[in-house]
C-alpha positions in Angstrom: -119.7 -167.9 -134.0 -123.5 -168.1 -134.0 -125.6 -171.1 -132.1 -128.3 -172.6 -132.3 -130.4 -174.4 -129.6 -133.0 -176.9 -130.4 -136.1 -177.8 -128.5 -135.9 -180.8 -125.9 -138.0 -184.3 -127.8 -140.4 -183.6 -124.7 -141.3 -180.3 -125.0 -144.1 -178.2 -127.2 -143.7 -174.8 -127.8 -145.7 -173.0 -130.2 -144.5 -169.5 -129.7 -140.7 -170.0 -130.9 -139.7 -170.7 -133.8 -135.6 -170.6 -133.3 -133.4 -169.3 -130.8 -129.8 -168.2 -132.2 -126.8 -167.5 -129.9 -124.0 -165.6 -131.1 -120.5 -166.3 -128.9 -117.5 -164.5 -128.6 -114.4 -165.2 -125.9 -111.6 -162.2 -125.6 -109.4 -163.2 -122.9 -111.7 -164.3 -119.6 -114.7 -162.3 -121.1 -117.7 -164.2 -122.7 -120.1 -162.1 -125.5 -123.3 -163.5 -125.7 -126.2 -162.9 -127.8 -129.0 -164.8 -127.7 -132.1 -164.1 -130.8 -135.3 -165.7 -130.0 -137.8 -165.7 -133.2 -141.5 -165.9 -133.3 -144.7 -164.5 -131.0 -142.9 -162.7 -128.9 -146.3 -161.5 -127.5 -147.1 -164.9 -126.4 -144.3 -165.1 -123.9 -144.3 -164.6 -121.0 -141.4 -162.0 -120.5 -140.7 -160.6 -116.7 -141.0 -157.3 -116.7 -137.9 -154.7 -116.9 -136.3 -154.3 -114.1 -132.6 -152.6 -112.5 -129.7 -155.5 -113.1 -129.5 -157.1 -110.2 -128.7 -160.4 -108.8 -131.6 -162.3 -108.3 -132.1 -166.6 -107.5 -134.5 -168.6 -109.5 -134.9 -167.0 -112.5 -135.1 -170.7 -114.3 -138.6 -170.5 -113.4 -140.0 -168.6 -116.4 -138.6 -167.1 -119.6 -134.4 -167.1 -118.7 -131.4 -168.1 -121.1 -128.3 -169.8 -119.6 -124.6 -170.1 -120.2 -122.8 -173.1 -118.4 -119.0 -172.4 -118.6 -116.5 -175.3 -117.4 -112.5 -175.1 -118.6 -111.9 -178.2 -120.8 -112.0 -181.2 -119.6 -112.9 -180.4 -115.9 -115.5 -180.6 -113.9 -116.2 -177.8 -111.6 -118.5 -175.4 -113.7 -120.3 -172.2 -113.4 -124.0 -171.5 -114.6 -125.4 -167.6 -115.2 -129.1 -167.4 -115.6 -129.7 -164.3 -117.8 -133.2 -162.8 -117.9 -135.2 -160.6 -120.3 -136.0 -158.1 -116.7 -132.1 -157.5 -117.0 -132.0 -159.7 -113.4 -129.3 -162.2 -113.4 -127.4 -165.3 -111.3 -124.2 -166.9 -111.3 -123.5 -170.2 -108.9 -120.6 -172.5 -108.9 -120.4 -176.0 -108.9 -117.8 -178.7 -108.1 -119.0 -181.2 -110.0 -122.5 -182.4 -111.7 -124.9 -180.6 -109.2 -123.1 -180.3 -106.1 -120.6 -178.1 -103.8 -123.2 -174.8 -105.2 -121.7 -171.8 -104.0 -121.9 -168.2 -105.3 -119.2 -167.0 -107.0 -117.8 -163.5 -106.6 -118.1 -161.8 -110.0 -118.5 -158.7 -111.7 -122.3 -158.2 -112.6 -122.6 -159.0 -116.3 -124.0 -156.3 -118.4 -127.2 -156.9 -120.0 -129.0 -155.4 -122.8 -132.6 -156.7 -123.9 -134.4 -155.4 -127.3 -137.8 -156.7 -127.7 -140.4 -156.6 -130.7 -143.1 -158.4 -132.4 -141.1 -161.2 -134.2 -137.5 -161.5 -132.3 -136.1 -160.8 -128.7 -132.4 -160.4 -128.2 -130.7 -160.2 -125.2 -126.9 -159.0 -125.3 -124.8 -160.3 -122.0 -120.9 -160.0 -121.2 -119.8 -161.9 -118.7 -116.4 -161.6 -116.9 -115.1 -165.0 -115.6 -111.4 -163.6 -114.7 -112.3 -163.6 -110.8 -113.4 -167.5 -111.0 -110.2 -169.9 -110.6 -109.2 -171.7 -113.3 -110.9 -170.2 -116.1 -107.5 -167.6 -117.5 -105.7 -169.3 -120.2 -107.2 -172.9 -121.0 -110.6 -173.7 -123.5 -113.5 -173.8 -122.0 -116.7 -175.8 -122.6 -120.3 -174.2 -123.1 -123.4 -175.3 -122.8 -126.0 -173.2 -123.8 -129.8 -173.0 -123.2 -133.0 -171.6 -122.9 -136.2 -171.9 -120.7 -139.0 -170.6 -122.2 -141.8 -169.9 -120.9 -145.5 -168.8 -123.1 -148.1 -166.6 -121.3 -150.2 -169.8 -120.4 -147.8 -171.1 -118.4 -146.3 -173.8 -120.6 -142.5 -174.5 -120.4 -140.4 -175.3 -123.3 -136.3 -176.3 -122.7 -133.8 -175.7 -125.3 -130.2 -176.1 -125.5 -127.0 -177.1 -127.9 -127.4 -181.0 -126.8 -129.9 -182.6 -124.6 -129.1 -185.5 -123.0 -131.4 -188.6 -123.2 -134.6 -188.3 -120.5 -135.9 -185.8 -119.3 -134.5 -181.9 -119.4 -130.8 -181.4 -117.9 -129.2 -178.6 -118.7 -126.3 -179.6 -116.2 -125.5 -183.2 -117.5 -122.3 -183.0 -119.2 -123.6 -183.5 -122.6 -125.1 -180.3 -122.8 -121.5 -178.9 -122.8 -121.0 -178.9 -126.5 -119.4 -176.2 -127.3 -115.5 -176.1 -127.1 -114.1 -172.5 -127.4 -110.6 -172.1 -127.7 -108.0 -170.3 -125.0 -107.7 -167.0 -125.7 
């Protein structure tokens, strides 16, 4: 099923003009494509890099996947960037009990040109408890950052104020068990 996030009321961004997210569940795994449209030249990309685990990658251009099972609300967040770096954490509820969680690295694949970057992640979630068997509930977003420095926040639903992609609304997306 293909996505798409829109831009938070309190953000400008001149550079993007959509960002697409194709998702597919087989069992515990999670195929994710996300297509960002526009001057790719004006972002400000990190630079390629081995896949690795790496911590604050919400600080410039990163796309995000926030994966709870229905109804709960323990939830996991991976931070995918364009360098192929990437983070998971684990949360008990809204913000707190942050632990990281023993994965398999995703796989990441980026393809950049002049009008659209796409970044191809799969993400195993059959080592995080509670995940097998039941729906689960995504919220999908995007940090974007332009080669000045300015920030723009996207996602499926923003809640009202300021940017939050951990506030339950942003968990829009109900996929089915599998």
């Amino acid at each position: 099923m293909r996505e798409t996030l829109t831009l938070h009321p309190d953000s400008r961004c001149q550079t993007v003009a959509r960002i697409g997210v194709d998702v597919a569940r087989s069992g515990t795994a999670l195929a994710l494509t996300y297509a960002i449209e526009g001057l790719i030249a004006d972002l400000r990309l990190p630079a390629a890099t081995a896949s690795g685990r790496a911590d604050e990658l919400w600080r410039h251009t990163c796309l995000e996947a926030f994966v709870r099972p229905k109804g709960g609300s323990a939830y996991c967040e991976f931070n995918l960037a364009p360098s192929t770096e990437w983070a998971a954490y684990r949360f008990d509820d809204y913000r707190a009990g942050m632990a990281n969680p023993e994965i398999e690295a995703p796989r990441i694949a980026v393809d950049v040109n002049a009008a659209r970057l796409l970044l191809r992640a799969s993400l195993s979630l059959d080592r995080l408890d509670g995940f097998a068997g039941v729906a689960w509930e995504l919220g999908l977003t995007a940090v974007i950052e332009d080669k000045s420095g300015l920030k723009s926040y996207w996602s499926l639903r923003h809640p009202a104020g300021r940017p939050d992609f951990h506030h339950s609304d942003g968990f829009a997306l109900e996929i089915p068990a599998a």
